[in-house]
Structure formats: C-alpha cells, structure tokens
MDAnalysis code that builds the backbone (N, CA, C; Angstrom):
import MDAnalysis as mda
import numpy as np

u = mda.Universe.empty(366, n_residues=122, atom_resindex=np.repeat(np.arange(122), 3), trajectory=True)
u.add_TopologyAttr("name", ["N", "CA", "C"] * 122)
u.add_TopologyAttr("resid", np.arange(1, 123))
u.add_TopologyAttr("resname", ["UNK", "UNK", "UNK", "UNK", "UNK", "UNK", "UNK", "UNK", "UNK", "UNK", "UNK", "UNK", "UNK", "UNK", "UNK", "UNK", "UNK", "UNK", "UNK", "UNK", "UNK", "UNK", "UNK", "UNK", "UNK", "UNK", "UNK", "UNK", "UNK", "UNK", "UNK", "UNK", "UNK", "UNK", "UNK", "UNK", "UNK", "UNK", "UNK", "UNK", "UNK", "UNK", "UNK", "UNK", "UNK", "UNK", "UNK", "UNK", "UNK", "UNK", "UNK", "UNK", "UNK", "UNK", "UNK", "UNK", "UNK", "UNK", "UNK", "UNK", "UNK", "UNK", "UNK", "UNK", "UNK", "UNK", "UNK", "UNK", "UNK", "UNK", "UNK", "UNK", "UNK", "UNK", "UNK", "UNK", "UNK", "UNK", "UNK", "UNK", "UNK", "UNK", "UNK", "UNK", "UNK", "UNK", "UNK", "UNK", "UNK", "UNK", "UNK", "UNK", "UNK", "UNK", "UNK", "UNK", "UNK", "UNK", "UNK", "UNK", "UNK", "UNK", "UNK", "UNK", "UNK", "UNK", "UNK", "UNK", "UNK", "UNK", "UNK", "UNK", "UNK", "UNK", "UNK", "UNK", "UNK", "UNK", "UNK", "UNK", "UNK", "UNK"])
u.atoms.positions = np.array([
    [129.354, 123.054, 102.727],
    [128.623, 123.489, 103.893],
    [128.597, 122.351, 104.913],
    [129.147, 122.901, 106.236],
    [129.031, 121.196, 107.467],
    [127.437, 121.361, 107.898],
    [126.241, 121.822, 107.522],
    [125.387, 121.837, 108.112],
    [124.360, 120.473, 107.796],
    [122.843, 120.529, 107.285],
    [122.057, 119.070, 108.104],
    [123.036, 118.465, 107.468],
    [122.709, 117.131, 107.983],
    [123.262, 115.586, 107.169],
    [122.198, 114.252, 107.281],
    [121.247, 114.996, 108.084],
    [120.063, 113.722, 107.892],
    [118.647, 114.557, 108.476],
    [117.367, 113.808, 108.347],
    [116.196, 114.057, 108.417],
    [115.986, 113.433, 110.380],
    [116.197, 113.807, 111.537],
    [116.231, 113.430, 112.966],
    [114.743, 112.637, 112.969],
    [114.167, 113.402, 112.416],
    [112.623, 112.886, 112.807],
    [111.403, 113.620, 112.396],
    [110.172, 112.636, 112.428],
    [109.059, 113.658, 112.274],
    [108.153, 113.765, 113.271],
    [107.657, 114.981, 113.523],
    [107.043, 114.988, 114.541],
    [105.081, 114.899, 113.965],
    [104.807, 113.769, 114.723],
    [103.167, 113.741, 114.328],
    [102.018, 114.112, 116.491],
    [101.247, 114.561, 115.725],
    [100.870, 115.607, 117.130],
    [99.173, 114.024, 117.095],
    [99.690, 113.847, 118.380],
    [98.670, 112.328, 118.706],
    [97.958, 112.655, 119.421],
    [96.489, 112.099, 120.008],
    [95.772, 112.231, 120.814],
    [96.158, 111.469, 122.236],
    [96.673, 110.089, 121.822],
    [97.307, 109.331, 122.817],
    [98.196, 108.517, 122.753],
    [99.274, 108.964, 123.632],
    [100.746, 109.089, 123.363],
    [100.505, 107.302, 123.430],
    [100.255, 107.268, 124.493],
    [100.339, 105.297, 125.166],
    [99.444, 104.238, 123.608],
    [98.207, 104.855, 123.284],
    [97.896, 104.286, 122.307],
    [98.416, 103.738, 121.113],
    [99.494, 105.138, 120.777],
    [100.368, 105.044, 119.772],
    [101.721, 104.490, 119.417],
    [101.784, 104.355, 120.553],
    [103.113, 103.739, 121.384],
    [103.011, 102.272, 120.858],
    [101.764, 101.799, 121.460],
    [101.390, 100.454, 121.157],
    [101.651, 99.772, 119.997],
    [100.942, 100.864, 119.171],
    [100.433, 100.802, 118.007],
    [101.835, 100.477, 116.980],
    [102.889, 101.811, 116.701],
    [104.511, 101.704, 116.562],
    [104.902, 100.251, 117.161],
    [104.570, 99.830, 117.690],
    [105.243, 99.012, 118.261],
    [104.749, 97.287, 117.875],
    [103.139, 97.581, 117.746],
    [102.945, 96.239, 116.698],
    [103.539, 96.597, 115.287],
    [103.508, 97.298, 114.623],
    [104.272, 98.057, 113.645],
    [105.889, 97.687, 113.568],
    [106.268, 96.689, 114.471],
    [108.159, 96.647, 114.639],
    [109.071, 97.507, 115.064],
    [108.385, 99.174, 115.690],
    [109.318, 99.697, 115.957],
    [109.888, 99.668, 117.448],
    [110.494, 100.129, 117.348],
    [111.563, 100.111, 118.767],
    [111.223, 101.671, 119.463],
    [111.672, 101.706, 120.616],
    [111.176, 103.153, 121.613],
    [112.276, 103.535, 121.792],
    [112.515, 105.037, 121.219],
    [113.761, 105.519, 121.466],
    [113.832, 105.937, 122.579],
    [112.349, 106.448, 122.738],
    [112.779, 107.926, 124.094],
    [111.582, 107.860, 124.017],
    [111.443, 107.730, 125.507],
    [110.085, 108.344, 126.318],
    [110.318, 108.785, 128.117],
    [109.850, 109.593, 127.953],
    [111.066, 110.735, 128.812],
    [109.799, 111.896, 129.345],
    [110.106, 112.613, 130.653],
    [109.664, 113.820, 130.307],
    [110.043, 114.688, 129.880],
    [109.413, 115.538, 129.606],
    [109.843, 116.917, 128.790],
    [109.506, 118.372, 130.052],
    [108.260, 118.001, 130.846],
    [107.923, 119.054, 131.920],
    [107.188, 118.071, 132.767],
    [106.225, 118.590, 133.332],
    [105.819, 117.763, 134.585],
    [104.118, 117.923, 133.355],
    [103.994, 116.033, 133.801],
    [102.325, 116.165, 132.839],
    [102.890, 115.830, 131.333],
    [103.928, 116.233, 130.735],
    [104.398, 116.101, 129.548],
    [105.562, 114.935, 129.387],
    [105.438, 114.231, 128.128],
    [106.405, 113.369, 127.422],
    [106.777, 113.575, 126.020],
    [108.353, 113.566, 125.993],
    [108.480, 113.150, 124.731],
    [109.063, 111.711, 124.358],
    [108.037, 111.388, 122.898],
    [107.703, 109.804, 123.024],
    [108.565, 109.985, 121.420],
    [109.278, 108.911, 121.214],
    [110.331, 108.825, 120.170],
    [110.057, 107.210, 119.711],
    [109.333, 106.607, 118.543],
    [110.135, 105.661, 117.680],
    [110.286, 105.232, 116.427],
    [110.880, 104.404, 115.952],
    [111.687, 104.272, 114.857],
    [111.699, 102.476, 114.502],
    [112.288, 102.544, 113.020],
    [112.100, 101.714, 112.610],
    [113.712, 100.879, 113.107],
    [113.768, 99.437, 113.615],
    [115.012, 98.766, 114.091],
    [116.082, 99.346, 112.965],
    [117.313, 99.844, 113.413],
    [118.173, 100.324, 112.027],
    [118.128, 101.387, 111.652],
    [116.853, 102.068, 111.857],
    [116.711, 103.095, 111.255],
    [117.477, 104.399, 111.733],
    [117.657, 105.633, 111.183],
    [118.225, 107.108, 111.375],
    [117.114, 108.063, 112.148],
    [116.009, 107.889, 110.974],
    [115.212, 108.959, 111.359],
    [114.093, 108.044, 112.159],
    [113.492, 109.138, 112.948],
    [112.057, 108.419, 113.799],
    [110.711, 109.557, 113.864],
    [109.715, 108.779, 114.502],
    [108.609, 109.260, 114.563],
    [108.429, 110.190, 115.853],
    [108.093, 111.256, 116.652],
    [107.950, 111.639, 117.250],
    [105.808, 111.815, 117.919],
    [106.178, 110.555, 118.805],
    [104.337, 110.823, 118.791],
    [104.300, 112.265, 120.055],
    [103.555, 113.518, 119.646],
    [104.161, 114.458, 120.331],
    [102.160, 114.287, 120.912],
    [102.203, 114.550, 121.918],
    [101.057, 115.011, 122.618],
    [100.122, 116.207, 122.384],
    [99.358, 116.261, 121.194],
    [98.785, 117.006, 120.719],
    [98.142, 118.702, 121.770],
    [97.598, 117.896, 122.819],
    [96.983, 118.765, 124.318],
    [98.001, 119.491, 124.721],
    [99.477, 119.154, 124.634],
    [100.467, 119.662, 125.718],
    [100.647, 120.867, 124.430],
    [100.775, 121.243, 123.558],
    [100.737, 122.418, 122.748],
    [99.875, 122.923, 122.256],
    [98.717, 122.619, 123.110],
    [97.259, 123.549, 122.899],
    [97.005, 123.535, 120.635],
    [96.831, 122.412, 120.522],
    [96.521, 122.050, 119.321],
    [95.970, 120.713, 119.145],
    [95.412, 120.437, 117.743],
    [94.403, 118.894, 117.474],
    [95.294, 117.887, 117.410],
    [94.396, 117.287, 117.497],
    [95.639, 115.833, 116.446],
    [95.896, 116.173, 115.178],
    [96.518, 115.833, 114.633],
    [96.927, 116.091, 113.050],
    [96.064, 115.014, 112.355],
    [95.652, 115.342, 111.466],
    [94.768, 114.442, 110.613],
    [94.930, 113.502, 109.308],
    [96.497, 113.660, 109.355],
    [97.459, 112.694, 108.136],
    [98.326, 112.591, 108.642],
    [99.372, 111.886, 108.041],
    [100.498, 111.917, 108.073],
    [101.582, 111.877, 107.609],
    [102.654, 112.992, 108.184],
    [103.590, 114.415, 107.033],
    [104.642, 113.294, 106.494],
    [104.712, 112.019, 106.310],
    [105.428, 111.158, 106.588],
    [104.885, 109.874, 105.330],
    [105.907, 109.157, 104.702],
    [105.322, 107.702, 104.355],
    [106.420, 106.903, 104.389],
    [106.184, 105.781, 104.851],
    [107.496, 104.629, 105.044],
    [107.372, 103.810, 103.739],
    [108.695, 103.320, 103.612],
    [108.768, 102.054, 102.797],
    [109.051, 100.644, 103.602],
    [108.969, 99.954, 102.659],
    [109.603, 98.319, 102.842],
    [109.945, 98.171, 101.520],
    [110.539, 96.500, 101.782],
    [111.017, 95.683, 100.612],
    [109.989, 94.947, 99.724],
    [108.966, 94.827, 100.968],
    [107.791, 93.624, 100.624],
    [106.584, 93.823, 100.927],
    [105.747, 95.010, 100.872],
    [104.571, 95.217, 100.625],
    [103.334, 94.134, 100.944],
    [103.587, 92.955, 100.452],
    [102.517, 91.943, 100.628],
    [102.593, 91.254, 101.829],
    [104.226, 91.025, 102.307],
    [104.509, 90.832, 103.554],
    [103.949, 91.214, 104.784],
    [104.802, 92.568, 104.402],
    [104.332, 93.788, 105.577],
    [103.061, 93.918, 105.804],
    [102.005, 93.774, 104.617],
    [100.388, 93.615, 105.159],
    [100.215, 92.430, 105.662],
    [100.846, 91.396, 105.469],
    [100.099, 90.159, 105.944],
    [100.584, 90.264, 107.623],
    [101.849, 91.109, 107.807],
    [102.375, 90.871, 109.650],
    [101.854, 91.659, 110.049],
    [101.451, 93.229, 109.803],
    [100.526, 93.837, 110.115],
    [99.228, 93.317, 110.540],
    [98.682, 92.301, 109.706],
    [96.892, 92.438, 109.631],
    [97.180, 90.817, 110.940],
    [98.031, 90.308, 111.304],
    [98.253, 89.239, 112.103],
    [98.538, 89.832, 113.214],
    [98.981, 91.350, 113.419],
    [99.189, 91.906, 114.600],
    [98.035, 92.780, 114.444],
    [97.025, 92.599, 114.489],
    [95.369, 93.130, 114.345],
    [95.500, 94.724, 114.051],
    [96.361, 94.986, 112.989],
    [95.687, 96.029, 112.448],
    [95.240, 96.280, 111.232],
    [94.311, 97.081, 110.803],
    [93.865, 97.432, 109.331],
    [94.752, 97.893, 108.305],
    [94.671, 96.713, 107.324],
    [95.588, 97.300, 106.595],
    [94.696, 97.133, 104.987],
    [94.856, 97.703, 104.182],
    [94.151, 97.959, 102.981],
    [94.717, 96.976, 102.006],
    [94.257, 96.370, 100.791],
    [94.696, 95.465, 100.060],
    [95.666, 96.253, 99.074],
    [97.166, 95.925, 98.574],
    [97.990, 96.157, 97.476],
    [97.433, 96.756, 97.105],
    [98.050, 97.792, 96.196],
    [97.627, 98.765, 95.154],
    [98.664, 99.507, 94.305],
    [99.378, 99.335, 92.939],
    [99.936, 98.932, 92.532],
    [99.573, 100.528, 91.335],
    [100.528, 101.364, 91.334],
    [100.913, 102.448, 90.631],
    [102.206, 102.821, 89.848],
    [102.358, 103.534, 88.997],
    [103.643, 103.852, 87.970],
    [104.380, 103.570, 88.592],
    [104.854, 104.397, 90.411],
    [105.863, 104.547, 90.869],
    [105.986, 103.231, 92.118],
    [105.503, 102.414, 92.325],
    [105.634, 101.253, 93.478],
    [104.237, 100.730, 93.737],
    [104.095, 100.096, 94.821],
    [103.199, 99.078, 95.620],
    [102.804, 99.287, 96.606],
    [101.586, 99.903, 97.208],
    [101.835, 100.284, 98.759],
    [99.867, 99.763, 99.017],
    [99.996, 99.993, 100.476],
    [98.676, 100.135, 101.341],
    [98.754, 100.850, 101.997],
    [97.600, 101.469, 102.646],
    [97.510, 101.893, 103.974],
    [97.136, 101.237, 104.553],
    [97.300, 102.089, 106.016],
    [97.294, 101.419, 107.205],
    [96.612, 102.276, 107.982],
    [95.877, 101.841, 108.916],
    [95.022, 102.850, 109.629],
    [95.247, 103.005, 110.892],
    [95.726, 103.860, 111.532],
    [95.952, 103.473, 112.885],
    [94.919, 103.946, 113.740],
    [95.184, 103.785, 115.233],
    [94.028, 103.578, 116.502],
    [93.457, 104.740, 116.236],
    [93.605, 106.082, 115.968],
    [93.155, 107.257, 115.916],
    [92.799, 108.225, 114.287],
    [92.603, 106.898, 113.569],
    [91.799, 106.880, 112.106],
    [92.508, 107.502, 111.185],
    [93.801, 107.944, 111.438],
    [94.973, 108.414, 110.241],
    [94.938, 106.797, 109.208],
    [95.366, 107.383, 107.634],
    [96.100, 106.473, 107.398],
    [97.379, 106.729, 106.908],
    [97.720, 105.402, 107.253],
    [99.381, 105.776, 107.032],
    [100.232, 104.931, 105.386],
    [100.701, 105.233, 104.721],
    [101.234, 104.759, 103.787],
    [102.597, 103.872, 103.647],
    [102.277, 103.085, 103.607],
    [103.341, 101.817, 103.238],
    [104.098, 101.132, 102.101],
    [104.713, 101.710, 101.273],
    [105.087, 101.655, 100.193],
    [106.292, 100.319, 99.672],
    [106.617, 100.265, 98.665],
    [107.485, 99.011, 97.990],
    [107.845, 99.684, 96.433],
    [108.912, 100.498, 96.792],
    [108.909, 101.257, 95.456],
    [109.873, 100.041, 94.174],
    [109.131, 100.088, 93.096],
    [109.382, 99.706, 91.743],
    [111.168, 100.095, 91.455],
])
C-alpha cells in the first residue's frame, strides 16, 4: 500500500497561541509555521530540531471549542535528568524522575496547567 508513511503532527487546541509558542520554544523547539490560516486566525507549527513530526498549537476559540486538558502526545529524550535540569534553568516546572518497568520520565507543566510527559525509555 503507497499510503501514510509518517505521523505529520499533533494537533493540541491552546488557549494562547503566543504563550505557547514561548513556551515550545524554551522547550528547544524550532517554529515551523506560523502563518495565517483566515483573517484573526493562525496556524502555529513546532517541533523538535530534527524532528518529522510536530506539535500543532491550534487556537482553541477559532473552532468554537476549550482548551484541551492533556496531552494526546508524549515525547522522549535520551536523558531524562538532563532534560529536567535545562528545562527547570529555562524556568519551567518540571517534576522530579520517576522511574517505572518501562523508562524514566517527568512531567512538565506548561503555562496553561497541562502536564506534559517526558520520557527516557529503558
């Protein structure tokens, strides 16, 4: 079958696009796309440096819906203890190691009280 061949992206529905932006971005990612989509509307795209797939921070208001209250999504790394220590130096909350059958992860909380999962699989 020639059909998918990769995961494009996920789309998470934000309260504020610019907040989150920020936020991805102390996080290491890069801005794919931020663009309009209509007049009043953006679509805001990023991703990890290297990466395939990306995050889509979609503007929750512009499709007459909430913010989403998790997220459909969990990243990895290599280094878990790392990644919290550059995180919590780029002032965000990040939760101490925690260490299960299947890997190593924390969360992470971002500006709009999701947390997000950060993993270091075993």
């Amino acid at each position: 079958m020639s059909g998918i061949r990769r995961v494009a992206g996920a789309i998470l529905a934000v309260a504020d696009q610019d907040r989150m932006l920020d936020f991805f971005g102390r996080l290491g990612f890069e801005t794919v796309t931020d663009a309009e989509m209509w007049p009043g509307a953006r679509w805001v795209e990023v991703r990890p440096p290297g990466a395939e797939t990306s995050v889509v921070l979609s503007a929750a208001k512009d499709f007459g819906r909430d913010p989403d209250q998790g997220y459909p999504m969990t990243f990895a790394t290599d280094d878990v203890a790392a990644f919290a220590a550059e995180a919590r130096a780029a002032g965000i909350e990040v939760s101490e190691p925690t260490t299960e059958g299947w890997g190593t992860f924390v969360n992470v909380t971002d500006p709009e009280g999701r947390q997000l999962l950060v993993a270091e699989r075993t």
